[in-house]
N, C-alpha and C positions, 0 to 999 in steps of 0.2 A: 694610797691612791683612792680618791671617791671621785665616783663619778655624777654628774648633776645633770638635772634636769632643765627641762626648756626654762621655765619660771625660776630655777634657779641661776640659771649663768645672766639670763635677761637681767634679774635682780642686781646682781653682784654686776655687772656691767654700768646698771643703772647708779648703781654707789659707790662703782670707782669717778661715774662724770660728779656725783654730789662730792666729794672729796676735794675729787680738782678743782670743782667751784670755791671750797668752803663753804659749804653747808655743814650748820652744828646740829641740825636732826634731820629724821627723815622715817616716814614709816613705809611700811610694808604690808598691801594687802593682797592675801595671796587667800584659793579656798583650804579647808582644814584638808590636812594631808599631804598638804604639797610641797613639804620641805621647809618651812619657814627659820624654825632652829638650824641645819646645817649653815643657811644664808649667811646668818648671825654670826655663827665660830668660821667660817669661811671667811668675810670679809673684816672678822677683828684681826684674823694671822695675816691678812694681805696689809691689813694698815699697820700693822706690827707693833697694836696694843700693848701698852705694859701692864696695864691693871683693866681688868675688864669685871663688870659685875652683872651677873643675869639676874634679873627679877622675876617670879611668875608668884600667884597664890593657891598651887596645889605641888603636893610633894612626887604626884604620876608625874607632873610637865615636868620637874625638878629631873625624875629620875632619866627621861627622855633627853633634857637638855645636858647632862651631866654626858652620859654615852657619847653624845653628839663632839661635846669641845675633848674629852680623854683622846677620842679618837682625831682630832686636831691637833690637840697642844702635846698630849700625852699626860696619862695620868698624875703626874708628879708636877703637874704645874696646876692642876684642878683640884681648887675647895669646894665640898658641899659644908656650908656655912649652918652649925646645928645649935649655938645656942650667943650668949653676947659675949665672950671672952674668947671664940675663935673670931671677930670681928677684928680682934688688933694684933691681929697676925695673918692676915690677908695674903693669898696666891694671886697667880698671875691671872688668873683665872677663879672668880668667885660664883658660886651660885647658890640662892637664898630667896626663901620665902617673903612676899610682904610682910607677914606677921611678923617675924624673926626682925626686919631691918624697923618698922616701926617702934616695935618697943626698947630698941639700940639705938635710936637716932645718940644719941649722944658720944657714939662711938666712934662715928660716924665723921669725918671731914671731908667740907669739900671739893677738894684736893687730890682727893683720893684716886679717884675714878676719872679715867681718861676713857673709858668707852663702858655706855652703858645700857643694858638692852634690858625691853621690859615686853615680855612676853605677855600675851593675849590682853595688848593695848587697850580695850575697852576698858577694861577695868580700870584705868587709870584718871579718874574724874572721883575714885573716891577717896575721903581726905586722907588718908593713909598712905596711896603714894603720890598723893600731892606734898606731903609732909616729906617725905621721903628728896621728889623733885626739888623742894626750895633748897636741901639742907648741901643737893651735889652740883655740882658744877661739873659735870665731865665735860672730855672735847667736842663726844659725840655722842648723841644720843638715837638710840635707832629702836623704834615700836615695831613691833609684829603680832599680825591677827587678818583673820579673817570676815570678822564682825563686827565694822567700824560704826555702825548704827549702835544706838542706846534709846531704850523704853522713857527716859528720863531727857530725852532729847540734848544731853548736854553735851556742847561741842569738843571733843576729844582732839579733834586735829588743832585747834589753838595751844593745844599742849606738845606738838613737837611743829610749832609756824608754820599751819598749814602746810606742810610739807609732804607730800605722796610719794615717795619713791615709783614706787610699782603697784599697779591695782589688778586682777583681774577676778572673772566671774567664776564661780565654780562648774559654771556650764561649758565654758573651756578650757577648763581641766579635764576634764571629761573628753570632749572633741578633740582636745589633743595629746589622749593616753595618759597624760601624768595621773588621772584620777581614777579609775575603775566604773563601769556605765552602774545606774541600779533600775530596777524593776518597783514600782512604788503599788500599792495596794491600798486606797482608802475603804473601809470598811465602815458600815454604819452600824454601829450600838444603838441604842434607846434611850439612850441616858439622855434628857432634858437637861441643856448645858447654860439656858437660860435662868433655871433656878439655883442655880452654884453661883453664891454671893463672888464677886469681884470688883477689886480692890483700886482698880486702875493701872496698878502692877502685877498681880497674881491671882490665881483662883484661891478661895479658904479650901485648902487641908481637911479640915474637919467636911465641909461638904461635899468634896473629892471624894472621899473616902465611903460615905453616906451611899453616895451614888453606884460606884467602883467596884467597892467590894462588894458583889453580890454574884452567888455560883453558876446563873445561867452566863452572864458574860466571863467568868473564869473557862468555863468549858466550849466558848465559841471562842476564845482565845487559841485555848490550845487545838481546837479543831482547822486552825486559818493554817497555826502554826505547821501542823502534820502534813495540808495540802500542798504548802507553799513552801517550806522551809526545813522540812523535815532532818534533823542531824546535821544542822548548818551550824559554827557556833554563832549563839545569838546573846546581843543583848538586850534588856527589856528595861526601858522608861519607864520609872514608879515614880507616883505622887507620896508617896509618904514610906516609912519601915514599916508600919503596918498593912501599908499595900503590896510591898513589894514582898513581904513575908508569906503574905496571901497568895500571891500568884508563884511565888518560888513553889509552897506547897504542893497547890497546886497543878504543878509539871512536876513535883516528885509523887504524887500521889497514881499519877499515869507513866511512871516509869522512866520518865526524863530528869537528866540528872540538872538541878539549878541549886542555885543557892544566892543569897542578898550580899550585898556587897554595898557601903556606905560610909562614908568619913565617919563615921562613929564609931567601925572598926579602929582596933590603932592599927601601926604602920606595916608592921610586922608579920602581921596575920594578912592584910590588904595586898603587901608581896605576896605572899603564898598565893592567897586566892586566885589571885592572877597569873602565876605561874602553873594552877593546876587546869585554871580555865586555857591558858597557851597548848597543854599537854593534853589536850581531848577528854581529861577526868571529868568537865562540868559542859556541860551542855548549854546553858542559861542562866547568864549571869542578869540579875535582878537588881538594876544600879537605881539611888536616892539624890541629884544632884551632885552625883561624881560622875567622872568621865564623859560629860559634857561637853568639856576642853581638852586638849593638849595632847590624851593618851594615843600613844601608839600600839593598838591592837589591830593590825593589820590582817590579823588572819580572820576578822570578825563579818560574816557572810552575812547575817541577816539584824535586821535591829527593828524592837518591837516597840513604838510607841502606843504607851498605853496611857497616857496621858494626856489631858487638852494644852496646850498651851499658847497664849495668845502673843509670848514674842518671838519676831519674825528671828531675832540675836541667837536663841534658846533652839527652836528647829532647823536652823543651818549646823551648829556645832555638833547636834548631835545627829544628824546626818552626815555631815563627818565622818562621824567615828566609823562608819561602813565603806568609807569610799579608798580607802588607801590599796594601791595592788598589789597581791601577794601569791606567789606560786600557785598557780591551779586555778587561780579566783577567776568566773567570769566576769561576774557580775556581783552587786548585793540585793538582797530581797527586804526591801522595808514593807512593812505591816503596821498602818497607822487606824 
């Protein structure tokens, strides 16, 4: 028995009229934390899919989305898809990396796929799953994300016919409980963010770092921290593993326990660390462009952006990662 939310039944109500229509996509934009994956294994069992495939490009959303359909279909009908030779032995239920299905396209029929969901939509204008999109024909295809904007301006919704299911803001999420309210802190550094070359797309790294790592704003960091946030679990936005090594230190050098965490870990060790930051053993976790997207750390109280960043895509998600509601939570405390 699961029970859903306003944004969830609204949704699935909305994609039983797109069904009755015939409509063969349809996205979904909902804020981060609001259920978007449930939607997905909810209304592929109501249309009573045979083959269904998830797409996303991190193995956290993977692990999120996998929990999500076991607990629908049941685990015996759910593949996590790990390399190209479980490709042709496909469940009822499939879930896999872009990477993984890119460099398989040839295993690949489009045939296959009668319902096919591709998580944190935006992504998909890059030629990887547009390769992906030419090669399937499924019935139906259905996007979810929360950040249907792109830095690169390129029209995402021509890729499921303009098609909207469900939109709404994350400000009512909030106003209507599904989201947890937060407390916002901007803070002013020193840092002349005028002289940090930028690219059109991103700031240089190298002068990030220049700037960044220097110990008076290490120690007004962790002083915001102590006033505001003290013994919340936190995550902290890094520009680089060099920065974020810097500031992990930093908070163990004052007795807080942190530690970095970064796709460069393999997967293994990136389980653990997350399971010991779940268990109260890390106090600050120190993330490098991971969990940006998808992850569900709901107990996560405060989030430290330490970081500029100039797209609007990039500080919704990770705003996010703070809003979802979890026993005890009132609120989250961002510190930017």
């Amino acid at each position: 028995y699961c029970i859903l939310n306003l944004f969830q039944k609204e949704a699935l109500e909305c994609l039983s009229a797109a069904h009755a229509s015939g409509q063969k996509t349809g996205l979904i934009v909902l804020p981060p934390g609001s259920g978007k994956t449930r939607i997905a294994a909810e209304d592929a069992i109501r249309m009573n899919a045979n083959r269904v495939l998830y797409i996303a490009h991190t193995h956290e959303i993977l692990d999120v989305a996998q929990s999500e359909f076991e607990a629908k279909f049941g685990a015996e009908q759910v593949l996590r898809l790990v390399d190209g030779a479980s490709l042709l032995r496909l469940n009822r239920v499939n879930i896999a990396t872009i990477k993984l299905l890119s460099e398989n396209l040839d295993k690949l029929s489009g045939d296959q796929i009668d319902y096919l969901i591709i998580d944190e939509f935006h992504h998909v204008a890059a030629k990887s799953y547009r390769r992906v999109l030419d090669r399937l024909r499924p019935a139906f295809l259905l996007g979810l994300t929360a950040t249907p904007f792109r830095g690169d301006r390129q029209n995402i919704l021509e890729l499921c016919n303009n098609t909207i299911v469900v939109s709404y803001a994350l400000r009512f999420g909030i106003e209507t409980g599904v989201l947890c309210p937060y407390h916002y802190f901007g803070c002013f550094d020193n840092v002349d963010y005028s002289q940090i070359r930028h690219n059109g797309a991103s700031y240089s790294v190298r002068d990030l770092e220049r700037a960044l790592i220097i110990p008076e704003r290490d120690q007004a960091i962790i002083r915001k921290w102590r006033e505001k946030a003290d013994g919340k679990p936190t995550l902290a936005f890094c520009c680089s593993i060099q920065h974020a090594e810097r500031v992990a230190a930093s908070f163990i050098a004052e007795g807080i326990r942190a530690i970095v965490y970064s796709s460069e870990m393999e997967r293994k060790r990136r389980q653990r660390t997350l399971s010991e930051f779940k268990a109260g053993s890390i106090s600050v976790l120190c993330v490098i462009d991971v969990l940006n997207e998808g992850a569900d750390l709901p107990f996560v109280e405060c989030l430290l952006f330490l970081r500029p960043t100039e797209s609007k895509r990039i500080f919704f998600q990770q705003l996010g990662r703070g809003l979802r509601r979890y026993f005890g939570k009132s609120h989250c405390v961002v510190i930017d």
